[in-house]
C-alpha positions as a Markdown table, in Angstrom:
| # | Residue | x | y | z |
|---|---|---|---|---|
| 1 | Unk | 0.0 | 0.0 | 0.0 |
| 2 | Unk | 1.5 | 3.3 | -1.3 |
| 3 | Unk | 0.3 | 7.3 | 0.5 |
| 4 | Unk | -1.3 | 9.2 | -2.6 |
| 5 | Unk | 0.6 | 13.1 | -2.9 |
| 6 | Unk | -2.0 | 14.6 | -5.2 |
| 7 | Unk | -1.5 | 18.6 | -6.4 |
| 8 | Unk | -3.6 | 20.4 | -9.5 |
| 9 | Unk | 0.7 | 20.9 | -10.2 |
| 10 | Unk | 3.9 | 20.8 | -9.1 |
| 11 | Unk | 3.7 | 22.6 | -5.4 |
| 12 | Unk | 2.9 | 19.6 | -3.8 |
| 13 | Unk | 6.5 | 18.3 | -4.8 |
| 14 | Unk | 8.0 | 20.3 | -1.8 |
| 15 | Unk | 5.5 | 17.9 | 0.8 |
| 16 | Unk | 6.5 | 14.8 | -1.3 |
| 17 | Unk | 9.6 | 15.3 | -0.9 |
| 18 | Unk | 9.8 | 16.5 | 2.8 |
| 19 | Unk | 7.7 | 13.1 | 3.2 |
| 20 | Unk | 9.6 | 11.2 | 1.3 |
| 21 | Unk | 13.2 | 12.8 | 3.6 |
| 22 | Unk | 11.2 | 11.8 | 6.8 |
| 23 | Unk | 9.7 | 8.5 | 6.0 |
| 24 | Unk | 12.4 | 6.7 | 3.6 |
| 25 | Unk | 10.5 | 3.5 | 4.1 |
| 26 | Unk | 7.3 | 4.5 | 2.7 |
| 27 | Unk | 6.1 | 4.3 | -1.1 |
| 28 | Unk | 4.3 | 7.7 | -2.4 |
| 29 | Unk | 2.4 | 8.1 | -5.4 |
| 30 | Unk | 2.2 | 11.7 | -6.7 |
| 31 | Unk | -0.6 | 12.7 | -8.9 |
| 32 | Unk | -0.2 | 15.9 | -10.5 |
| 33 | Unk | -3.4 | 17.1 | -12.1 |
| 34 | Unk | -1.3 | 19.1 | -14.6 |
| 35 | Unk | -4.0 | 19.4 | -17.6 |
| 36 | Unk | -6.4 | 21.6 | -15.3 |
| 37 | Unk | -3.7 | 23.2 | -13.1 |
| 38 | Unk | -3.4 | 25.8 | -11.7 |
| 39 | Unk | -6.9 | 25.4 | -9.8 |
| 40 | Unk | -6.2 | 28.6 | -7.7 |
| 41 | Unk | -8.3 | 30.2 | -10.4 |
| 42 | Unk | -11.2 | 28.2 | -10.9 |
| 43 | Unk | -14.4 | 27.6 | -9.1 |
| 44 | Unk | -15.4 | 25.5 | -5.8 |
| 45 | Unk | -17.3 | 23.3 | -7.5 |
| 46 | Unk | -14.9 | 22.8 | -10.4 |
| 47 | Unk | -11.8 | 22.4 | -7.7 |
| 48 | Unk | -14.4 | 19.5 | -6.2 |
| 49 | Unk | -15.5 | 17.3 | -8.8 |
| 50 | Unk | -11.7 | 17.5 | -10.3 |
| 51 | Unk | -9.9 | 16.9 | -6.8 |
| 52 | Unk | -12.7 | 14.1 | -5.7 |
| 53 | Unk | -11.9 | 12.4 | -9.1 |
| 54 | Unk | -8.2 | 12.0 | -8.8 |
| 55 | Unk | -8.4 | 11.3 | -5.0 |
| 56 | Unk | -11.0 | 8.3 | -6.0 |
| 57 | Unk | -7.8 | 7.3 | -8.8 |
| 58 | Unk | -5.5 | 7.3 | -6.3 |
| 59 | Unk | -7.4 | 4.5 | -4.2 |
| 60 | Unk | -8.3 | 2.6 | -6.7 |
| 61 | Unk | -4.4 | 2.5 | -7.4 |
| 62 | Unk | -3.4 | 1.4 | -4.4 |
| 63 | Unk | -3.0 | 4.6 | -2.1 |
| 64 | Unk | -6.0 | 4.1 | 1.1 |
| 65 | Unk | -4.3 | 7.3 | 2.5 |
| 66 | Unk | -4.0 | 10.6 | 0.0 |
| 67 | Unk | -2.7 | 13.7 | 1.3 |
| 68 | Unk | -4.1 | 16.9 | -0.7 |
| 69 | Unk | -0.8 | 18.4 | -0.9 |
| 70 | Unk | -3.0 | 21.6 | -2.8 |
| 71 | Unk | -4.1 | 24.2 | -0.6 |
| 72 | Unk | -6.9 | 25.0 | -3.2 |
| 73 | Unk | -7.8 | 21.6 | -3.0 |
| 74 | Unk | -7.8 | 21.3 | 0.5 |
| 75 | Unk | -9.8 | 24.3 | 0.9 |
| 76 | Unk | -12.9 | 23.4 | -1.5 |
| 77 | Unk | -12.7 | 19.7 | -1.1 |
| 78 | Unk | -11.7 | 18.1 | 1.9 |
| 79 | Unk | -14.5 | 19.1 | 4.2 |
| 80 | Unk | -16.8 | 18.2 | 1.4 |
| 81 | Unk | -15.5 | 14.8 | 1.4 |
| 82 | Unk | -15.0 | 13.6 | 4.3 |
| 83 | Unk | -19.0 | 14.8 | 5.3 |
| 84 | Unk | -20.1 | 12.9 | 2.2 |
| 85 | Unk | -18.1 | 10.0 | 3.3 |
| 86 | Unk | -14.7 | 8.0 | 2.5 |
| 87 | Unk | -15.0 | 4.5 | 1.8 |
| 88 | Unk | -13.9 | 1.7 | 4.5 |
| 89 | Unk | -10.5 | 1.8 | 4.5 |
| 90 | Unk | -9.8 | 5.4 | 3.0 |
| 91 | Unk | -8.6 | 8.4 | 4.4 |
| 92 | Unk | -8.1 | 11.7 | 2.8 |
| 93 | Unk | -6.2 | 14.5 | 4.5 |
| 94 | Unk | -5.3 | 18.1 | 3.7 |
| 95 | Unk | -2.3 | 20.3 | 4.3 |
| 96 | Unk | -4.1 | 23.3 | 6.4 |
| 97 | Unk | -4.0 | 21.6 | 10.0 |
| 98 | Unk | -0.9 | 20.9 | 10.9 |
| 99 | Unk | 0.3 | 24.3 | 9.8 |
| 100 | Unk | -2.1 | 25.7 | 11.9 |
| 101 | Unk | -1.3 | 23.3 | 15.1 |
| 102 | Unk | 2.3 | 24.7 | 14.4 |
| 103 | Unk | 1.3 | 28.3 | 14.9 |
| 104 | Unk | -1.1 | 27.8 | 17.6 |
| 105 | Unk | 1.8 | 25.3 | 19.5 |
| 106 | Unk | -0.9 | 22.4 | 19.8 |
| 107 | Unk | 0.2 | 19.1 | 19.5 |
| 108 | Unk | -1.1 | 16.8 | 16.5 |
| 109 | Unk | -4.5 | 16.3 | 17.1 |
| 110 | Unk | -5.2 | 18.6 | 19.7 |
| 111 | Unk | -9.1 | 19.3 | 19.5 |
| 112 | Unk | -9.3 | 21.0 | 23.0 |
| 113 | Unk | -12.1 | 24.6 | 22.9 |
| 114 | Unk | -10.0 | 27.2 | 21.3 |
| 115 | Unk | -7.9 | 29.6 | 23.9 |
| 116 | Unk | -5.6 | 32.3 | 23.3 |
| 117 | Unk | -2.0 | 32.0 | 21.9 |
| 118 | Unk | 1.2 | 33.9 | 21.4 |
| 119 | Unk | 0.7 | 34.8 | 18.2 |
| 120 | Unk | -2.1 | 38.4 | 17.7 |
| 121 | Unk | -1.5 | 39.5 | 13.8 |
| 122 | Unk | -0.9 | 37.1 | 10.9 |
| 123 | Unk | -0.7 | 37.2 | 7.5 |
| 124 | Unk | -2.1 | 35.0 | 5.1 |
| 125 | Unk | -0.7 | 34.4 | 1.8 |
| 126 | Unk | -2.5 | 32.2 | -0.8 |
| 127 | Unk | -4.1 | 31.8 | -4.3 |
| 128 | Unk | -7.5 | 33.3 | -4.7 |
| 129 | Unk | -9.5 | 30.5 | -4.8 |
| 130 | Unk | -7.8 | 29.8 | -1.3 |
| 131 | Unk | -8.3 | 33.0 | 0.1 |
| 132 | Unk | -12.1 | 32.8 | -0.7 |
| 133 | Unk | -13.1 | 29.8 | 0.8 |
| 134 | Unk | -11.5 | 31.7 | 4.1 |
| 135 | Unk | -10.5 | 27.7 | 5.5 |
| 136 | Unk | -7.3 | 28.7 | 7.2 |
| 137 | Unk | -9.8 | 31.7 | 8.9 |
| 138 | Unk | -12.0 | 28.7 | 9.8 |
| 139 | Unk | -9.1 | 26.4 | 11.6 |
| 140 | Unk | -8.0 | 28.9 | 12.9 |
| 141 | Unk | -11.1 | 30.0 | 15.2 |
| 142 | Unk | -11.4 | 26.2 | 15.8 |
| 143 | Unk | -8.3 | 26.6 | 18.0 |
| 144 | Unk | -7.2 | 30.2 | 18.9 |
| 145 | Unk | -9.3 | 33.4 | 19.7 |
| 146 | Unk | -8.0 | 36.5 | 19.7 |
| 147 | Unk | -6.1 | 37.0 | 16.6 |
| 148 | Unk | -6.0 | 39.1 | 14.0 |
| 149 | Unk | -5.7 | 37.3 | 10.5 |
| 150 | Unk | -5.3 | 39.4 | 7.2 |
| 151 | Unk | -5.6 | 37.5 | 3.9 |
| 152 | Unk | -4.0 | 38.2 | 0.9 |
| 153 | Unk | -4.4 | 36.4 | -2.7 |
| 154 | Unk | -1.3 | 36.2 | -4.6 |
| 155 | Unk | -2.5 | 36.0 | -8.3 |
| 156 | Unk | 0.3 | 34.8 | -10.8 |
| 157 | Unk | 2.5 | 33.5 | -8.3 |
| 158 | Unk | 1.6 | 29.7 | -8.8 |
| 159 | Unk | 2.0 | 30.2 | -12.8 |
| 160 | Unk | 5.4 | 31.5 | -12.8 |
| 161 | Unk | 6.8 | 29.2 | -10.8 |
| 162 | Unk | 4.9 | 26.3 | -13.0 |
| 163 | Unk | 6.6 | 28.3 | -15.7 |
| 164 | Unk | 10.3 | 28.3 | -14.1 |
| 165 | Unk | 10.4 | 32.1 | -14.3 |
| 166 | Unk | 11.5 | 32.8 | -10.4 |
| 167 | Unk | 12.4 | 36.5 | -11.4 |
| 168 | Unk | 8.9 | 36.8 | -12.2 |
| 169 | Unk | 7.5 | 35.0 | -8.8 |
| 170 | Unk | 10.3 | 37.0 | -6.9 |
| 171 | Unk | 8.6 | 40.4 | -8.2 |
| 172 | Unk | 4.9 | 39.0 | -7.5 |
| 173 | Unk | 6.2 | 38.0 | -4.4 |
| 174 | Unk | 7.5 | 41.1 | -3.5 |
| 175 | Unk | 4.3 | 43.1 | -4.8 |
| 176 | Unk | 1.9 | 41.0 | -2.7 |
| 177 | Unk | 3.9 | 41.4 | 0.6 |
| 178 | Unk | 3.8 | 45.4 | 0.0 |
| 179 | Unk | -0.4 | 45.0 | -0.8 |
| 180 | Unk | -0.7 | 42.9 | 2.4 |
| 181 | Unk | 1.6 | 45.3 | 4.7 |
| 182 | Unk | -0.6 | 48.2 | 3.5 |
| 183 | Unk | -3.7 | 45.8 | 5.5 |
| 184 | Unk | -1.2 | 45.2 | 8.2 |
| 185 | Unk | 1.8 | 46.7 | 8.6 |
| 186 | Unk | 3.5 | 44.9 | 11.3 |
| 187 | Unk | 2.6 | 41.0 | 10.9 |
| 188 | Unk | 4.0 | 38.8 | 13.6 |
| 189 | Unk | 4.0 | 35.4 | 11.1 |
| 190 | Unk | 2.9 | 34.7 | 8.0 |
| 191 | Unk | 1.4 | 31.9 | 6.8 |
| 192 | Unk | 2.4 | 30.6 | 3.0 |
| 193 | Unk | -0.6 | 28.9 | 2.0 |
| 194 | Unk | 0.3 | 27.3 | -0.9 |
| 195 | Unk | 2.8 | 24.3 | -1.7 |
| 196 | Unk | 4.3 | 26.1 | -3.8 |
| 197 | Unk | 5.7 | 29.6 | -1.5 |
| 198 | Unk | 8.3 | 27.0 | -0.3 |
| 199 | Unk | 10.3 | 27.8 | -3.3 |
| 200 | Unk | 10.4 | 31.5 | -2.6 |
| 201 | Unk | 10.4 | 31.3 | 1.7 |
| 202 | Unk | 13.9 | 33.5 | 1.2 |
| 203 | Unk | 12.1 | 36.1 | -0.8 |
| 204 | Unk | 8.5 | 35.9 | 1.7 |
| 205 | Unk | 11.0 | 36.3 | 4.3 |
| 206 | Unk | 13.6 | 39.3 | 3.1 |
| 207 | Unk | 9.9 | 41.0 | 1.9 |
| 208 | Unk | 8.4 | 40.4 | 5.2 |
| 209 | Unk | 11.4 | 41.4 | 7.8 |
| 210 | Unk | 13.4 | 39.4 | 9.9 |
| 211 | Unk | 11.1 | 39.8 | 12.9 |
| 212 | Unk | 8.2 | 38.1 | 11.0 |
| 213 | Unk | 7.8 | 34.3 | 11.8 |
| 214 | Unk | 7.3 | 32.3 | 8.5 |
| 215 | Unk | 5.3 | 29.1 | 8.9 |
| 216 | Unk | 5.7 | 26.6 | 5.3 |
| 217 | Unk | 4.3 | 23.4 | 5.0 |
| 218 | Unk | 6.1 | 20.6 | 3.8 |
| 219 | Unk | 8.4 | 19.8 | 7.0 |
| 220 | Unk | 5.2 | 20.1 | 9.4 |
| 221 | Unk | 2.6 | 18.1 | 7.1 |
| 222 | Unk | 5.6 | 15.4 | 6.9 |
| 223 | Unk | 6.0 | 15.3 | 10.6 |
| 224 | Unk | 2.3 | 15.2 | 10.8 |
| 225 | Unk | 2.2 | 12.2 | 8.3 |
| 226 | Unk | 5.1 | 10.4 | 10.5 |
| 227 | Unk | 3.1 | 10.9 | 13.6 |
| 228 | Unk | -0.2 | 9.3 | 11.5 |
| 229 | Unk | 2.1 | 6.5 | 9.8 |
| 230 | Unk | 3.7 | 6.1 | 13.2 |
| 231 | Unk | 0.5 | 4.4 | 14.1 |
| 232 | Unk | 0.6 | 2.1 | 11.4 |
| 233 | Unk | 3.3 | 0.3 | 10.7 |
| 234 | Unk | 1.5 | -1.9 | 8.0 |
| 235 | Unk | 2.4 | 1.5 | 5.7 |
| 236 | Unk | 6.2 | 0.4 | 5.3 |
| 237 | Unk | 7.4 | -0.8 | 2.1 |
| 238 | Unk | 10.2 | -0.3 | -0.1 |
| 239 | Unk | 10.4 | 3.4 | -0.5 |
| 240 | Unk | 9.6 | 3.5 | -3.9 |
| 241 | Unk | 7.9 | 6.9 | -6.1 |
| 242 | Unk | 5.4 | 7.0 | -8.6 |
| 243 | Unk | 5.1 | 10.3 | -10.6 |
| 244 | Unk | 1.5 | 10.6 | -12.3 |
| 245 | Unk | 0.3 | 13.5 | -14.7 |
| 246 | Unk | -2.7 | 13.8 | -16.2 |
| 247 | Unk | -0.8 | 16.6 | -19.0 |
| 248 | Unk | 2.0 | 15.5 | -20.8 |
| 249 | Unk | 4.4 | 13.3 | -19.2 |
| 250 | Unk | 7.4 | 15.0 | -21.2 |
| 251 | Unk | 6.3 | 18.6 | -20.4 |
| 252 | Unk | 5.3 | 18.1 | -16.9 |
| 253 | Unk | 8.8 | 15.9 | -16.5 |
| 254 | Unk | 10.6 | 19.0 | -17.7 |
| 255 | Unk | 9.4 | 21.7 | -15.6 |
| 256 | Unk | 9.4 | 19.2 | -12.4 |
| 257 | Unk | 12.9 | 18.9 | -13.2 |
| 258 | Unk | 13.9 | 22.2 | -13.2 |
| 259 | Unk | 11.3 | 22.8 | -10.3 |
| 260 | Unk | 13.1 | 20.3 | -7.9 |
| 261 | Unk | 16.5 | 20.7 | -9.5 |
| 262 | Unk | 17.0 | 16.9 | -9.3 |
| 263 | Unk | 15.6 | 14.4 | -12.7 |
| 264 | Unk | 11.7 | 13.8 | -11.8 |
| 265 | Unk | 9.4 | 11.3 | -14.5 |
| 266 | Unk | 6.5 | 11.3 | -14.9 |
| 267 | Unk | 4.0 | 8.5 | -16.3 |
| 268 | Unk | 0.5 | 9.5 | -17.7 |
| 269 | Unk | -2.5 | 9.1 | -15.3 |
């Protein structure tokens, strides 16, 4: 039994391969849902029906845990999911929490009433689609009061990373952290909401200021994933990837390439 990755792109890459550093012994399968990407764009219902669909692949392939390593995804789907329910055997889990447990300084699966924390003013940064569904607003009130959160959508950012053109992102980045300090001048952390910010945490944090606490993903959803896996020692295996596009294989091997700076090949889904 392999754990599914799946990401409308490339982003989730960065929580693949934390995962993959943390749990050597564990085979992933990464789906990259490359022919609709990015979803960051499109509607709730679209971001649905095409993440339930490749979550429901990954099952029937093996995977009976996936990890939406898409904060889009994660945003407009999970919930959804998991109320309408996951077949016997099957679990599905998002990226959002254990960021969130991380800032808040719960441990994993800490579901005690909400309660102040350390932590007043953060920043949000995160595709549109992300920032509409206001998810990370939600978690948050599940387990802290008292904070101040300000959101803000970074359009572009995804698609120039896709598109390997980091001075591009840099700038983007760099424009998004000035529109969000305008909101909130003095952030405490920030939150980078999207699997693919990792890339460009140096340029979030030279924007943002050396006093600003920058929370990323992929290490804390791996460590999550250890702590889940810990459990369940039946999840060992040989280590082995699987890289799975539904866009070209040669295109999407390219750019994954270059995004990870190591040789990445894909296989079509």
């Amino acid at each position: 039994m392999a754990v599914g990755v799946f990401d409308s792109g490339l982003g989730g890459l960065t929580v693949l391969d934390a995962a993959r550093a943390r749990l050597p012994d564990v085979p992933f399968v990464y789906y990259a849902d490359s022919a609709h990407a990015p979803y960051g764009v499109r509607d709730s219902e679209d971001i649905y029906q095409r993440t339930k669909k490749a979550v429901e692949y990954l099952w029937a392939n093996g995977c009976d845990l996936v990890i939406l390593a898409c904060n889009t995804a994660s945003a407009a789907a999970l919930r959804r999911m998991q109320e309408a329910g996951v077949p016997k055997g099957k679990r599905v889990l998002g990226v959002f929490v254990p960021l969130i447990e991380a800032l808040t300084e719960r441990e994993w699966g800490d579901n005690s009433p909400p309660r102040e924390v350390a932590v007043k003013e953060v920043a949000i940064f995160a595709t549109p689609a992300t920032i509409a569904s206001r998810a990370f607003q939600r978690e948050l009130a599940f387990r802290a009061i008292g904070v101040d959160v300000e959101a803000q959508a970074c359009g572009g950012v995804v698609d120039a990373i896709e598109d390997g053109d980091m001075i591009l992102a840099e700038a983007l980045v760099r424009s998004h952290v000035e529109a969000l300090k305008r909101k909130m001048p003095e952030p405490q952390a920030a939150i980078l909401g999207c699997t693919h910010y990792p890339l460009m945490q140096d340029q979030f944090q030279d924007a943002l200021g050396a006093d600003v606490k920058v929370f990323s993903q992929a290490d804390l959803v791996a460590e999550s994933l250890a702590d889940y896996l810990g459990r369940r020692p039946e999840m060992a295996g040989d280590g082995t990837s699987k890289f799975l596009t539904s866009g070209d294989p040669k295109q999407v091997s390219s750019r994954a390439t270059q995004f990870l700076r190591r040789q990445i090949t894909f296989e079509s889904a």
